[in-house]
C-alpha positions as CSV (number, residue, x, y, z in Angstrom):
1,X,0.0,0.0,0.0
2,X,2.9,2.5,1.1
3,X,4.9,1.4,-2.3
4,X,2.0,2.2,-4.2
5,X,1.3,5.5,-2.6
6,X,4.8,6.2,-3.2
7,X,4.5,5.8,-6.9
8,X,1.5,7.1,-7.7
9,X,2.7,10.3,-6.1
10,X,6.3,10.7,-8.2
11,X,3.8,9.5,-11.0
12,X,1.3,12.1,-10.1
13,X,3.4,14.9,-10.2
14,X,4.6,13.7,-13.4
15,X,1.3,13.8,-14.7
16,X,0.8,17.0,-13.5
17,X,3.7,18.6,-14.8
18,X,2.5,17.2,-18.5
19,X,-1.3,18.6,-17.8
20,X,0.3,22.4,-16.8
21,X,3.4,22.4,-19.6
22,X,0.4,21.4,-22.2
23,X,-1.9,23.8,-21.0
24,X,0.4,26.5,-20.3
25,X,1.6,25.8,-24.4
26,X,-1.8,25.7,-25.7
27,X,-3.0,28.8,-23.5
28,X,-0.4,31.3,-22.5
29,X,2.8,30.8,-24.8
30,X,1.2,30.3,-28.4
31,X,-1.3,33.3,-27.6
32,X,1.6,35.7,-26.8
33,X,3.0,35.6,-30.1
34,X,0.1,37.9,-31.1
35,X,-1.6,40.6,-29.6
36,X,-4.5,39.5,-28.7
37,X,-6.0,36.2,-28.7
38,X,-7.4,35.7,-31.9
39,X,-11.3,34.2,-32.0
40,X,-10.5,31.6,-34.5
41,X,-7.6,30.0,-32.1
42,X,-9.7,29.9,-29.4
43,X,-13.3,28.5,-31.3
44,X,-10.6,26.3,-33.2
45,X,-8.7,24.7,-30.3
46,X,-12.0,24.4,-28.0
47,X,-13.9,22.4,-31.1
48,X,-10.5,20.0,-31.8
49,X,-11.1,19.1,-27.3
50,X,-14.5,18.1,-28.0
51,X,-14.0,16.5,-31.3
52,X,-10.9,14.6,-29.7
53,X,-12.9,13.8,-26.6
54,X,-15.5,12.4,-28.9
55,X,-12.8,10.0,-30.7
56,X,-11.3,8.5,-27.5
57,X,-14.8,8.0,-25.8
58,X,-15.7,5.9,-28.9
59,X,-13.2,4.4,-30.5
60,X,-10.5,4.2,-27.8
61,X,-12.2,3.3,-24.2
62,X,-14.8,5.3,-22.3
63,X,-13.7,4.1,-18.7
64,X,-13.3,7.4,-17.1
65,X,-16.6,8.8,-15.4
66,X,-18.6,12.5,-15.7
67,X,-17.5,14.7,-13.8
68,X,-20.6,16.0,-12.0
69,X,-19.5,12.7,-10.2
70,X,-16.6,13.5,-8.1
71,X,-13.9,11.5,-7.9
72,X,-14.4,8.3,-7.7
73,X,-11.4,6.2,-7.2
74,X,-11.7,2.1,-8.9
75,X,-9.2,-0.8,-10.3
76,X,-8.2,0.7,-13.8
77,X,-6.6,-1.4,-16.0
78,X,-3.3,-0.1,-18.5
79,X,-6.0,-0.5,-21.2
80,X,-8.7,1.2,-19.3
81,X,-6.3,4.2,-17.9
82,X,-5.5,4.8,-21.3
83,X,-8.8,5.5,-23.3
84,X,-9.5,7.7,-19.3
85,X,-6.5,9.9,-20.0
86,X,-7.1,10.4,-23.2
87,X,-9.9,11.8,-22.6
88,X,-9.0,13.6,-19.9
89,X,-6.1,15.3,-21.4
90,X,-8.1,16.3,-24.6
91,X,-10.5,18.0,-22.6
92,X,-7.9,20.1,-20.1
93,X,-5.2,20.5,-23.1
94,X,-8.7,21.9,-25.1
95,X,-9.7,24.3,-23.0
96,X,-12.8,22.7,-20.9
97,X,-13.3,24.1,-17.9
98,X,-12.5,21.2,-15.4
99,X,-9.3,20.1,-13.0
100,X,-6.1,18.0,-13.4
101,X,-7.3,15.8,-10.2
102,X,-9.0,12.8,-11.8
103,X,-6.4,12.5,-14.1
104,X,-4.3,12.2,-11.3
105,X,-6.5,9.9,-9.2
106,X,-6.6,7.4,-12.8
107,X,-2.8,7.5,-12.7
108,X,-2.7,6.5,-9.4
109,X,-5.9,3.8,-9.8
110,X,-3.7,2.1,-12.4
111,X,-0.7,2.2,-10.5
112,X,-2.5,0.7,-7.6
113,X,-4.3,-1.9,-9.5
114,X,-0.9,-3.2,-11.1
115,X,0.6,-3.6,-7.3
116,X,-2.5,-5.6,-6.2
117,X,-2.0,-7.6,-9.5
118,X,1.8,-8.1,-8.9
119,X,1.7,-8.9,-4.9
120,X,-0.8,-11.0,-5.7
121,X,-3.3,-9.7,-3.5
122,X,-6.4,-12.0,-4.4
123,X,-8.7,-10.6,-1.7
124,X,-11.7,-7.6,-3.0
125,X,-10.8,-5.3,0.1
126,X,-7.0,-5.9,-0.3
127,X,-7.4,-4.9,-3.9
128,X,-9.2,-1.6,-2.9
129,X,-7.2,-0.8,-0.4
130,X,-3.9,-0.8,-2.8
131,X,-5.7,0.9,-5.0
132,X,-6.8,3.8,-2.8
133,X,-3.4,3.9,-1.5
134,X,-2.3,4.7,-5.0
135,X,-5.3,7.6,-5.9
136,X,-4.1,9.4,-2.7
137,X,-0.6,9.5,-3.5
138,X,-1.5,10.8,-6.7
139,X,-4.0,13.2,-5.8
140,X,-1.1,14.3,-3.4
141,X,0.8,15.9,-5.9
142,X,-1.4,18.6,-6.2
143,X,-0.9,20.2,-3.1
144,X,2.6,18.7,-2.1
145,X,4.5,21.1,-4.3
146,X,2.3,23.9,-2.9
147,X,2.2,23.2,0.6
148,X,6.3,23.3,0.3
149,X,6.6,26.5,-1.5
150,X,3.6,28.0,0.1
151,X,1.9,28.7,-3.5
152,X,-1.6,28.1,-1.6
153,X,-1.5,30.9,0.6
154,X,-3.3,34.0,0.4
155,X,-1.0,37.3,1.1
156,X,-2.4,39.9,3.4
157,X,-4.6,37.7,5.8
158,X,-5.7,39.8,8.8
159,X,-3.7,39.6,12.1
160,X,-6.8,38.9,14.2
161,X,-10.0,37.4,13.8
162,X,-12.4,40.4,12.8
163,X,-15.5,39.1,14.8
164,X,-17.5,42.6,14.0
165,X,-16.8,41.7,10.2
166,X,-17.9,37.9,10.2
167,X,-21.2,38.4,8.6
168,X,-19.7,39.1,5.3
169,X,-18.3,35.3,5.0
170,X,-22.4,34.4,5.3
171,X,-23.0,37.1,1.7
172,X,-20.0,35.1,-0.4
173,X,-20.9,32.0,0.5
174,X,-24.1,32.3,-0.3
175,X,-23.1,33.4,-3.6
176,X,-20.6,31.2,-4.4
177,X,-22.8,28.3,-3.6
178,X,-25.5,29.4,-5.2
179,X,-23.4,30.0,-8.4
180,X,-21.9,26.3,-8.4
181,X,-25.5,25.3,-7.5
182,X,-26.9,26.4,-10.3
183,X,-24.0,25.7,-13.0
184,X,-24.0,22.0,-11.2
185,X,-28.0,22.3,-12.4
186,X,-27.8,23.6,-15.8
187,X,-24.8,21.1,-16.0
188,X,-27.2,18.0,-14.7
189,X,-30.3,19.0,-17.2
190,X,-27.7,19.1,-20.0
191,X,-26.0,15.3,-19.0
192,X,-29.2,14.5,-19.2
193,X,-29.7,15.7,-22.8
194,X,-26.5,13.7,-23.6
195,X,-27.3,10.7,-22.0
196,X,-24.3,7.9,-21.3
197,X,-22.3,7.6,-24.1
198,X,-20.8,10.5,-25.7
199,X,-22.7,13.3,-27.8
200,X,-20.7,14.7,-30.8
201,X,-23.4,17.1,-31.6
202,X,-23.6,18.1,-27.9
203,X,-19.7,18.4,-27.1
204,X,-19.4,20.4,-30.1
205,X,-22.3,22.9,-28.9
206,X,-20.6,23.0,-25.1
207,X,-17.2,24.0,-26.9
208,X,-19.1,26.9,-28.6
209,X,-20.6,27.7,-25.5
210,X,-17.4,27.9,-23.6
211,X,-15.3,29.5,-26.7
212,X,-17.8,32.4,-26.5
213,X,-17.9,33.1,-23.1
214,X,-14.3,33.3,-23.1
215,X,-14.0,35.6,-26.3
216,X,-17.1,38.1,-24.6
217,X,-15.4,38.3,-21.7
218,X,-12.2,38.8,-23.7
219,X,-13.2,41.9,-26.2
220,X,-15.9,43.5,-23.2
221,X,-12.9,43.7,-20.1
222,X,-9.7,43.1,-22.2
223,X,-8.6,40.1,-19.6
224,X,-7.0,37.3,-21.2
225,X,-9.4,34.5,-22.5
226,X,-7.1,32.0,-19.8
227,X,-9.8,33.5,-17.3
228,X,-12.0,31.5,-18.4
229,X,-11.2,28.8,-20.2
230,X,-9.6,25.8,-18.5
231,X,-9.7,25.3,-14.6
232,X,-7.9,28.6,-13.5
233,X,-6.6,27.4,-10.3
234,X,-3.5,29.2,-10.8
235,X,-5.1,32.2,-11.4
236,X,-7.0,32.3,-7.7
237,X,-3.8,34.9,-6.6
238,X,-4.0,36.6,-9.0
239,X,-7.5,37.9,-8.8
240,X,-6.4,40.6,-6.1
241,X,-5.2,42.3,-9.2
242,X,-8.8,42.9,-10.8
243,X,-10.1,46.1,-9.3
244,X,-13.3,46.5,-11.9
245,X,-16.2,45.0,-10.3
246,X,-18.0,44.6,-14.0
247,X,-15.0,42.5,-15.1
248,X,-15.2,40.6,-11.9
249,X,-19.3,40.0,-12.2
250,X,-18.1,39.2,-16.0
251,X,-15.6,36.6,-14.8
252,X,-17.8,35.2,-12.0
253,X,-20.7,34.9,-14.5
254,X,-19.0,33.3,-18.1
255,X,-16.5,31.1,-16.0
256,X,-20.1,29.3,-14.4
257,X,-21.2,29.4,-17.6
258,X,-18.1,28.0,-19.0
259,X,-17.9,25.8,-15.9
260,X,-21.9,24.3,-16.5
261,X,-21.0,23.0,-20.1
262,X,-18.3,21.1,-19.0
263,X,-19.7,19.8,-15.8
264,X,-22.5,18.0,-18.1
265,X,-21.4,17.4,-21.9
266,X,-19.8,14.4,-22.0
267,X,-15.6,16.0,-21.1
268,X,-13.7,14.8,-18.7
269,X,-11.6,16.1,-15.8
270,X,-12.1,17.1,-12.1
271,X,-15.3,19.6,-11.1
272,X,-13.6,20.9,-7.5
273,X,-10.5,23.6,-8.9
274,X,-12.9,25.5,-11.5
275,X,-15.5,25.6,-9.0
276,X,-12.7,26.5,-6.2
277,X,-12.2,29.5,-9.0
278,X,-15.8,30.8,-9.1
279,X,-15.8,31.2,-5.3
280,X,-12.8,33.0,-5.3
281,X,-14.2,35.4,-8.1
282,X,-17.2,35.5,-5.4
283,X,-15.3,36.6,-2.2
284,X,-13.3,39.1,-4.5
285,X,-16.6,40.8,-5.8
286,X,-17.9,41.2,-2.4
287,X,-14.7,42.6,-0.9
288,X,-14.6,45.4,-4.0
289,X,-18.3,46.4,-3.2
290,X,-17.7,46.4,0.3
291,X,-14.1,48.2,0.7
292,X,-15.1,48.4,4.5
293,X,-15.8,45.0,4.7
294,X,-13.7,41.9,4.9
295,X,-10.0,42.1,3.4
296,X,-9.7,40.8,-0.7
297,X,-7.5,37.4,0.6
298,X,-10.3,36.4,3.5
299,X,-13.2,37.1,1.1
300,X,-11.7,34.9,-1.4
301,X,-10.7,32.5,1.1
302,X,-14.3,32.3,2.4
303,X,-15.1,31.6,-1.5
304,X,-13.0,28.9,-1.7
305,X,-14.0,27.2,0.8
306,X,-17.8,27.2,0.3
307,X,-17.2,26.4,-3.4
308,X,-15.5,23.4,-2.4
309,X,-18.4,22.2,-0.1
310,X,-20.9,23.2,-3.0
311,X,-19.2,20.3,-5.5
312,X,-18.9,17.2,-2.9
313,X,-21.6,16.1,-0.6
314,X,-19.8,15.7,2.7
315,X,-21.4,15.2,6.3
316,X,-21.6,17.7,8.7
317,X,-18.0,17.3,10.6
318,X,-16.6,16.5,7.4
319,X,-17.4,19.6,6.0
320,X,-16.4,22.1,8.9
321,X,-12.8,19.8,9.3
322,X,-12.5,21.0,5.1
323,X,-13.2,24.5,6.0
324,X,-10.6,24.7,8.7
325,X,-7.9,23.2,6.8
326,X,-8.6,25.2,3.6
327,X,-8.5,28.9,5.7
328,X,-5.5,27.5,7.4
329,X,-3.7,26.7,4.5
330,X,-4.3,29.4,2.1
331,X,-4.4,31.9,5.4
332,X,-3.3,31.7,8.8
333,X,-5.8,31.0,11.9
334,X,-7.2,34.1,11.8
335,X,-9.1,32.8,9.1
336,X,-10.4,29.8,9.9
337,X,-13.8,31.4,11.8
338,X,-14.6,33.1,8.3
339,X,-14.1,29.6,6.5
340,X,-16.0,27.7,9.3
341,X,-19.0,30.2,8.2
342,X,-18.3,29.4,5.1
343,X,-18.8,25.7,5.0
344,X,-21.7,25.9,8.1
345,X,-23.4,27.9,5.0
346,X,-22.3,26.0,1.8
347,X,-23.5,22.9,3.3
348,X,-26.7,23.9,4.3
349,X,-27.5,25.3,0.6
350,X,-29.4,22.7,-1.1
351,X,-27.5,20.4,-4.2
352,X,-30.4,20.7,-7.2
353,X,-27.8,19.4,-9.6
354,X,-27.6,16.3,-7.3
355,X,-31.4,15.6,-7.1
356,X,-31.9,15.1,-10.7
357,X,-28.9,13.1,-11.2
358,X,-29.9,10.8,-8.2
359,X,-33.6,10.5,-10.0
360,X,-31.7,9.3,-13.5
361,X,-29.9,7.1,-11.8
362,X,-32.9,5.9,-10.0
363,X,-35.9,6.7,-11.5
């Protein structure tokens, strides 16, 4: 179990180095070369993803699963992880707005299954358990790297817990839930529209969709187009920068958007670091229309947090443990009252999305 952990996490990282250089090609370094971003790169790259996606999910394999899911963590075989990365790398390297994390959890799935296959571990739960070992080593990589170098934290967290100014953590997270609430909604109606196997007509429609909330919020704010497309996690420190509230409600609105078409067309990737995006573009709005109020990095803190409890169902204790850890890592513990709000008020916020997937699956 610890040798697979071990592996999935070197592997992992490598994975996630391959998933940023690609990106970070695709999305920042060709784009530079000209001065803007021109629409026919971004429609054209966008409709190659879905087309891409398409091929893989029906000619390849189609093992990996939506992500309105989660993250679901199950034996994958070498045959099986490939037709799952595929995919997944088609949609992140194109553009869709999900996460690196499942491809991460596949690489270490697959690592994982191969141990229990080599150590000849015949029992179900033995199987699992080397299995899981390898997901979480994987899924480690994300945040090993930034725990070390401290590229999670926010700068500029208060020195002492505000307590006259807590009230403000209740307005973001009300509207960062109710934003991933509703794209996890839209995104539920529309993988319902698709059904189970993959949709070209549908993909192709979701690109568009994404393509032109990226150019829109492109031409009307003159950010780069990288705000919206793709997962944006790396972008979360630098939204302090953005001092226009329209080009922040822009942002917050076209990235759910964005995010909504991916969640439910048939791409793959992981739904938490787009969504952990939207909050952040949450608490930033509220701290610009309240410059008395909370400071930028525990507004967007706050966001993140209750973003995060908006995309997985957790229990009660679950979800309050996520909220500490989350202020304390991208803050300090002056933070982690705000954050507690913050998932008390994300998890009380009903999941739509959730219902209606529950009823397909059970109907």
């Amino acid at each position: 179990m610890l040798l697979a952990g071990l592996v999935g996490l070197v592997l992992g990282s490598v994975v996630l180095e391959i998933v940023n250089a690609g990106i970070a090609l695709i999305w920042e370094t060709v784009p530079s070369t000209w001065d803007t971003t021109p629409i026919w790169y971004v429609v054209g790259v966008l409709l190659i993803g879905a087309v891409l996606v398409y091929v893989v999910r029906t000619r390849i394999g189609d093992t990996g699963h939506a992500p309105l899911a989660g993250i679901a963590v199950s034996p994958l075989t070498p045959r099986e992880y490939l037709g799952a990365i595929l995919a997944i790398l088609a949609s992140l390297f194109g553009g869709i707005v999900l996460g690196p994390e499942v491809a991460l959890v596949a690489t270490g799935s697959v690592i994982g299954t191969l141990f229990a296959k080599w150590f000849g571990f015949g029992d179900a739960k033995d199987q699992k358990k080397v299995v899981g070992f390898g997901a979480l080593g994987a899924i480690l990589a994300l945040f090993a790297v930034p725990l070390i170098t401290g590229g999670m934290s926010m700068d500029g967290a208060p020195q002492a817990i505000e307590v006259d100014q807590l009230g403000w953590a209740i307005v973001v997270a009300v509207i960062a839930t109710v934003a991933i609430a509703l794209a996890r909604l839209v995104a539920s109606l529309l993988a319902r529209a698709a059904g189970p196997t993959p949709h070209l007509g549908i993909l192709v429609g979701s690109a568009l969709v994404i393509a032109a909330s990226a150019i829109v919020t492109h031409y009307a704010t003159g950010e780069e187009v990288l705000f919206i497309v793709t997962s944006g996690e790396e972008l979360i420190t630098e939204l302090p920068t953005l001092t226009s509230i329209a080009t922040v409600v822009a942002i917050l609105v076209f990235k759910s958007i964005a995010y909504a078409a991916s969640l439910g067309s048939g791409f793959r990737g992981g739904p938490f670091f787009p969504a952990m995006f939207i909050g952040a573009a949450a608490g930033l709005l509220i701290a610009l229309v309240l410059p008395s109020g909370p400071s930028i990095q525990a507004a967007i803190v706050v966001g993140v947090v209750a973003s995060v409890i908006a995309t997985a169902p957790m229990k009660w204790p679950i979800a309050l443990a996520v909220g500490a850890a989350i202020g304390l890592i991208m803050g300090t513990w002056t933070l982690v009252p705000a954050a507690l709000i913050g998932a008390a008020v994300a998890r009380a916020i009903p999941r739509w999305g959730d219902r209606i997937a529950a009823a397909d699956q059970h109907p």
